[in-house]
N, C-alpha and C positions, 0 to 999 in steps of 0.2 A: 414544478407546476407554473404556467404560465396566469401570468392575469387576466387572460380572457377566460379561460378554464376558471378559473376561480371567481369571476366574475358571473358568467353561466351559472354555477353554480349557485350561488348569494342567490340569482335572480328565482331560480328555479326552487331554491327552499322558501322565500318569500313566498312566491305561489302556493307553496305548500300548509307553509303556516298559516297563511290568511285564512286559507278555510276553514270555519270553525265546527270541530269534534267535541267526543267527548270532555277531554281537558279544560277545552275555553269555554263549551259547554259549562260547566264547574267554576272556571273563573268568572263568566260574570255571573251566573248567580249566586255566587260565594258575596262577588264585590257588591251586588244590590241591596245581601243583606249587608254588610257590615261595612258598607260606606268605604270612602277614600283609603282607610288603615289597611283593608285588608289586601291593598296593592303589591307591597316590598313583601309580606309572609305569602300569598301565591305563584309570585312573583319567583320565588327564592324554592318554593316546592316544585314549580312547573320542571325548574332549569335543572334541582337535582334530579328528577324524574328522567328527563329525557337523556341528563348525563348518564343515570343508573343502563336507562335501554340502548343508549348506544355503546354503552362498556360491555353488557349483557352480549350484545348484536356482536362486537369485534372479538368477545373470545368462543362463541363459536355457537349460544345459545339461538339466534337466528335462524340459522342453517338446520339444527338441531328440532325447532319447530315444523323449519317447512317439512321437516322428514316424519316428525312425530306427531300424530292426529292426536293423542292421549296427550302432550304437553301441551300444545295449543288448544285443548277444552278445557285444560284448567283453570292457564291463566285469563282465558275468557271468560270462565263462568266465576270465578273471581272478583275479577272486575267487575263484570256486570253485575252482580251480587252487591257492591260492594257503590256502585253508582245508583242502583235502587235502593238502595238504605239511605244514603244521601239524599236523594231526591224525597223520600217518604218524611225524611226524617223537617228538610225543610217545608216540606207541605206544611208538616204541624206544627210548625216554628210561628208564635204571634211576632208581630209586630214590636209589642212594645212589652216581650218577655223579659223578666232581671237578665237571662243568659246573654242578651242581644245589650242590653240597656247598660248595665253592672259590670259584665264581665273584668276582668283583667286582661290588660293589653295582652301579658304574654301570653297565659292560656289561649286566651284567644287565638295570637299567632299562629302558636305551636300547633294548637287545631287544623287554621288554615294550611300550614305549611304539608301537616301530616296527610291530607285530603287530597291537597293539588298533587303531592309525590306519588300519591299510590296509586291516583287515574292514572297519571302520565305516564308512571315506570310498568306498571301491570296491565299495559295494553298490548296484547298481542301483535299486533298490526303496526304499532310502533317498533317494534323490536326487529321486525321482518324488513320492517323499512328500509332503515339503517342497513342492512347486508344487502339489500340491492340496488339503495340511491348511492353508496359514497363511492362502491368500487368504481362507479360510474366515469367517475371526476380524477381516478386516479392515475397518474402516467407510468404504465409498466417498467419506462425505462430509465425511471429513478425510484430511491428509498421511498417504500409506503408510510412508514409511521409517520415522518413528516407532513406528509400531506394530507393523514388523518387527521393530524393533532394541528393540522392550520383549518379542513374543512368541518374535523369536529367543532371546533372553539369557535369558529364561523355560523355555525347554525344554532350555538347553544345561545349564544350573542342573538342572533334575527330571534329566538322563540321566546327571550326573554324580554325583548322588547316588543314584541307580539302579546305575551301575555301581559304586562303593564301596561300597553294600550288598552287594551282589551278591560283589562281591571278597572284602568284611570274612566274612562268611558263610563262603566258599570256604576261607580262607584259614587260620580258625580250624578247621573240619575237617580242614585238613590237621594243624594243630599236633596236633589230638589222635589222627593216626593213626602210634604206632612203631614198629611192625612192616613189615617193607619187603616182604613177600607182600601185605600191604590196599594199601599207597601203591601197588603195582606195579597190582594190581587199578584204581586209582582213576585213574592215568596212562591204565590202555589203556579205559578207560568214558569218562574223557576226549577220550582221542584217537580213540575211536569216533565220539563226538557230533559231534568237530569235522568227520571225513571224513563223517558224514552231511551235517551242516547245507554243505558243499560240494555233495555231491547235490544237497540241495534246491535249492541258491542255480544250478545246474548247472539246473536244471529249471525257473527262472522263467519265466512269459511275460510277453513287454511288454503293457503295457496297451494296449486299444487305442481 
């Protein structure tokens, strides 16, 4: 793999990541509620996530979608299921609940962490992705694994610091919201985005 290929590449997952989905949907409103902390446990869910869907994607579960209309309604209606409960669940989230106020760091984490994995990894559309962005970047006329295991580890790197921006951002807005009428306001804009971006992921079609 040449550096300009691989350079292309970086440029063109950057694009990709910038745009925010379901996931970072999730990420900032995860990080509004729970402030600056909850950067390194989203942070660390996004990246297993997307490791799970492109591990998923390389051993052959990709391909396996675009061909099967009954897997890809699962893991979509899954998902979506699953980003509307989230989103319901922050609507009714106060402000200045013990769970938000009290909690323990780790729980806490482990929550974050377990949330941001299971948008990330259980997105159909993610998983599809992956089997047709990486062959893209690949040189026929050398060993593939290498050059997965340099453009995997390359885009798991750009989405993890996509999502810690994305969190650090979120997160300082909330520090400077304290007034619990705005944070109430920014919970249920939150918890709106997230029962939409469920819609959507509710509305995908398989490729075909």
């Amino acid at each position: 793999m040449t550096i300009e290929i691989w350079m292309a590449f970086a440029l063109a997952a950057m694009v990709v990541l910038i745009v925010p989905g379901p996931t970072i949907i999730l990420v900032i409103s995860q990080a509004i509620v729970h402030g600056r902390r909850s950067v390194l446990p989203l942070t660390l869910g996004v990246t297993l996530g997307d490791f799970t869907a492109m591990t998923l994607s390389l051993l052959g579960l990709g391909a396996l979608m675009a061909s099967s209309a009954a897997l890809f309604s699962a893991l979509k209606w899954v998902g979506a299921a699953y980003l509307i409960y989230l989103g319901i669940k922050l609507w009714r989230t106060h402000p200045k609940s013990p769970e938000l106020a009290n909690a323990a760091p780790s729980h806490s984490g482990q929550s974050l962490v377990h949330s941001a994995f299971i948008v990330t990894a259980l997105n159909p559309k993610s998983i599809a992705f992956f089997v047709a962005f990486l062959p893209q970047f690949i040189d026929p006329q050398k060993q593939a694994l290498p050059q997965l295991v340099i453009l995997g580890t390359t885009f798991l790197s750009l989405a993890s610091v996509n999502a810690a921006l994305y969190a650090l951002f979120a997160g300082q807005l909330r520090e400077t919201m304290q007034r619990t009428r705005v944070r109430r306001f920014f919970n249920r804009c939150g918890g709106s985005a997230l029962i939409g971006a469920g819609v959507i992921t509710a509305t995908l079609q398989r490729t075909s």
